[in-house]
Every structure is written in C-alpha cells, then in structure tokens.
C-alpha positions as CSV (number, residue, x, y, z in Angstrom):
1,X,-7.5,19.8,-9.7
2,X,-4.9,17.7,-8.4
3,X,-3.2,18.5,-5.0
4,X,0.2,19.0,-5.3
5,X,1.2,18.3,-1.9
6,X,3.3,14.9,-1.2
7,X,0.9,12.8,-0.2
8,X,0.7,10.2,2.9
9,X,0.0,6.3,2.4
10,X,-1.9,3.6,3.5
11,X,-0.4,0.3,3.9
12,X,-3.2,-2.5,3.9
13,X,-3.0,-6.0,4.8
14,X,-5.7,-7.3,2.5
15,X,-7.1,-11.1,4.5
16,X,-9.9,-9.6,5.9
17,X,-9.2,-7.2,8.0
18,X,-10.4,-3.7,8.4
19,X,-8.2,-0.9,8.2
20,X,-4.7,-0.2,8.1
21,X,-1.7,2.0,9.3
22,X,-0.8,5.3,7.4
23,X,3.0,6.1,6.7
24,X,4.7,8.7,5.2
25,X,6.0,9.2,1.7
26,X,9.8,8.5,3.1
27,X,8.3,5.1,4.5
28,X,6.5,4.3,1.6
29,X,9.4,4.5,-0.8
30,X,11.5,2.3,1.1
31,X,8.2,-0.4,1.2
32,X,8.1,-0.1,-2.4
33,X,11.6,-1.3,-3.3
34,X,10.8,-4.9,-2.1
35,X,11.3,-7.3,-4.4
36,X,7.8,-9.1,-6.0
37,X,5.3,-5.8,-5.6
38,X,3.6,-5.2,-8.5
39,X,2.5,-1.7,-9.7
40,X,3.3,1.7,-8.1
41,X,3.1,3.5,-4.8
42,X,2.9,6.8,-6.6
43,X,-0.5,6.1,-8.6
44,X,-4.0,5.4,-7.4
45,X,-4.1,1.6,-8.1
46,X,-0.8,1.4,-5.8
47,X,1.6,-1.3,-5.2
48,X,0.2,-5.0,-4.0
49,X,2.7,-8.0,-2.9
50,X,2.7,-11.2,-1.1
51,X,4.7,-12.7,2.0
52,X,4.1,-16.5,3.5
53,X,2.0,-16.7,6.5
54,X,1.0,-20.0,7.5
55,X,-2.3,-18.4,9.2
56,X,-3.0,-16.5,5.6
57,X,-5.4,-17.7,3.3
58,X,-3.3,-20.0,1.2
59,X,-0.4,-19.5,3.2
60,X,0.0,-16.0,2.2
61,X,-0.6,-12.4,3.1
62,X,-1.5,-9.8,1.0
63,X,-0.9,-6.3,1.1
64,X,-0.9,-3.1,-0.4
65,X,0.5,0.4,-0.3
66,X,-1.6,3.5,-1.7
67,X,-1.8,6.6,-1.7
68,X,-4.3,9.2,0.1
69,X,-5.9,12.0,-1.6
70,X,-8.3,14.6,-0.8
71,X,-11.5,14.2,-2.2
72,X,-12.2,15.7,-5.5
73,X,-8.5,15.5,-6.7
C-alpha cells in the first residue's frame, strides 16, 4: 500500500560523502527544474545532475534528489 501523503526529499551530493539535507516537496520542485537533471523527483530512482567543482572528482559534483518513503510502501 502506497502512502498517499506528499512526501519529503533527500537531496544528496554523491562524492563520497555521507548523508544529506531533507527538503520539502515545495523545495524540491523548484530543484528539479534545473536544466541538465536527468529523471524525476517524483519516482524512486529520482533526479541526478552535475555542477563544476574543481575539488570534485573530475571536476564535477554530483547530486541527487529523492524521495522518502515509509517502509513497506
């Protein structure tokens, strides 16, 4: 059974470090209408993207957005 309720987000940055900050779904929708994500906010997999960082692996960050569900959903 799938909860119904809006869910919140996490937003990742994905060079090795742990953990992440949680937004709301107001928040996330604006972070998902930059240009060069690829995917969706609104589904599992989410929405991954790139910005230059000269400390990044390759000169690049990488991040992604996701939802949070309940376990079991």
């Amino acid at each position: 059974m799938k909860d119904e309720r809006t869910p919140a987000y996490w937003l990742r940055q994905r060079n090795g470090q742990p953990g992440g900050q949680q937004v709301n779904a107001y928040e996330a929708a604006m972070i998902a209408q930059r240009v060069g994500g690829v995917g969706d906010h609104l589904s599992q997999q989410g929405l991954v993207w790139s910005d230059r960082d000269p400390g990044g692996p390759g000169g690049f960050s990488y991040y992604t957005l996701t939802p949070v569900y309940k376990e079991g959903t």
